[in-house]
N, C-alpha and C positions, 0 to 999 in steps of 0.2 A: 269890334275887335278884329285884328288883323287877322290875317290866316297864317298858322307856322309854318316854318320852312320846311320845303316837300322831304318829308320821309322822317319827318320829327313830329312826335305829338307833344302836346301841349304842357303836359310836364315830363321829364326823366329823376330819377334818378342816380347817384351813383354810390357803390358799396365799397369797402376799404375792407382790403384780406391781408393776412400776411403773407401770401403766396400768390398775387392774382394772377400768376399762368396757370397755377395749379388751380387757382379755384375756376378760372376759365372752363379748363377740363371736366373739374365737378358739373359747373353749374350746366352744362351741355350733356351730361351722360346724364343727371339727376332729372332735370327741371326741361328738358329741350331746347334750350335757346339755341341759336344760332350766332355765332362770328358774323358781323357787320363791318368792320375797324379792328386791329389791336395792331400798335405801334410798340415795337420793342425801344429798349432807353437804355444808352450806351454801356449802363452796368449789367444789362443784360434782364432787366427790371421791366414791368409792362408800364409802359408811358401813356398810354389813353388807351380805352377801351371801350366798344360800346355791342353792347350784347341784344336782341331782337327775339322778343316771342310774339308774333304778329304785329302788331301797329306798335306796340310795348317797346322801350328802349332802355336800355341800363348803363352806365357805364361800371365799368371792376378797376379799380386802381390799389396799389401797395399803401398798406396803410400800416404801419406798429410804432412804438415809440423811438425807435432807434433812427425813424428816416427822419425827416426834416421837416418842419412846419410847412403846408405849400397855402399859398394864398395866406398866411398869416395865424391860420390855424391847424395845430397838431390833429391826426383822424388817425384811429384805429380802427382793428377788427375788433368784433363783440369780444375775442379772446385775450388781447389784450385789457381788460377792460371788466377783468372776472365773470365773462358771460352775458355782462348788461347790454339791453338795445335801445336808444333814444331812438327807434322809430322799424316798424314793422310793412313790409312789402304787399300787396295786395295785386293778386293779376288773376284774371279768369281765364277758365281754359273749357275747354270743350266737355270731357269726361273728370273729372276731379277723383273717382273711385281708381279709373285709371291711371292719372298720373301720380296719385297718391301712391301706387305698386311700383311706378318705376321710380321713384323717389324713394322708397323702400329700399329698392333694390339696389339702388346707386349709394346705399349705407347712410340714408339721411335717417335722422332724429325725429319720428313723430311724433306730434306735442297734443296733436286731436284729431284721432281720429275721423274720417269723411261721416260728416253729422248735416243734417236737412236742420235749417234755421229758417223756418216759416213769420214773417213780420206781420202776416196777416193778411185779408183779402182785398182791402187798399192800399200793399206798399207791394212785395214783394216775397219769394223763396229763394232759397240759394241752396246748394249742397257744398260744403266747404272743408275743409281741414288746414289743420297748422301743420309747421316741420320748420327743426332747424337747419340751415345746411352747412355747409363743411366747419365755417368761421363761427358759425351759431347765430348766422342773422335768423330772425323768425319771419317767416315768410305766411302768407295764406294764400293758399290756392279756390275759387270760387267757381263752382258752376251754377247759373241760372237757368231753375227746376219752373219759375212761375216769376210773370211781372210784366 
């Protein structure tokens, strides 16, 4: 297999907000990312973006039914969408009790509290919790306790 291109890992993602300056904002005071890219688009709209919580890549684009099909298919936020998520984010982080408080704090939605999900003495431990964030994507946050 090839190797990705430097500073890309091997999959990203990206999330569809109805606001994604705003959710920019959220997702940086809630969750820590950091601004890597975000290209403004001449309506004043975020045209690409891509967001970094360690080797982790995101991109945030404008998603609700009123914009325009892009690549052939319509994309919303989960609020469009009455809440629904055809797919759930997963990134680990250092402390998960901790970032679970500032994610608190930054008015996200906990959905599970940080709980130790032990798989057993041949796979692994995790300390983990769920939260929704601004749009209501559901995210989990992972710390590895054992593995």
């Amino acid at each position: 297999m090839k190797p990705t291109p430097a500073d890309w890992p091997r999959l990203s993602s990206a999330l569809f907000y109805e606001d994604a300056r705003k959710a920019i904002d959220w997702l940086i005071a809630a969750f820590d990312f950091k601004v890597r890219i975000k290209v403004d688009a001449e309506d004043g709209s975020i045209a690409h973006s891509e967001l970094t919580y360690g080797e982790a890549v995101i991109m945030v684009a404008e998603g609700s039914p009123k914009r325009a099909a892009r690549f052939g298919v319509p994309s919303v936020s989960p609020r469009a969408a009455g809440g629904a998520n055809t797919q759930s984010v997963m990134l680990y982080v250092d402390d998960a009790i901790a970032h679970c408080e500032r994610a608190r704090a930054a008015g996200a939605t906990i959905t599970m509290e940080p709980a130790l999900h032990d798989y057993g003495e041949e796979y692994w431990a995790d300390r983990a919790y769920g939260v929704l964030d601004c749009d209501g994507h559901l995210w989990w946050f992972s710390e590895r306790v054992r593995g």
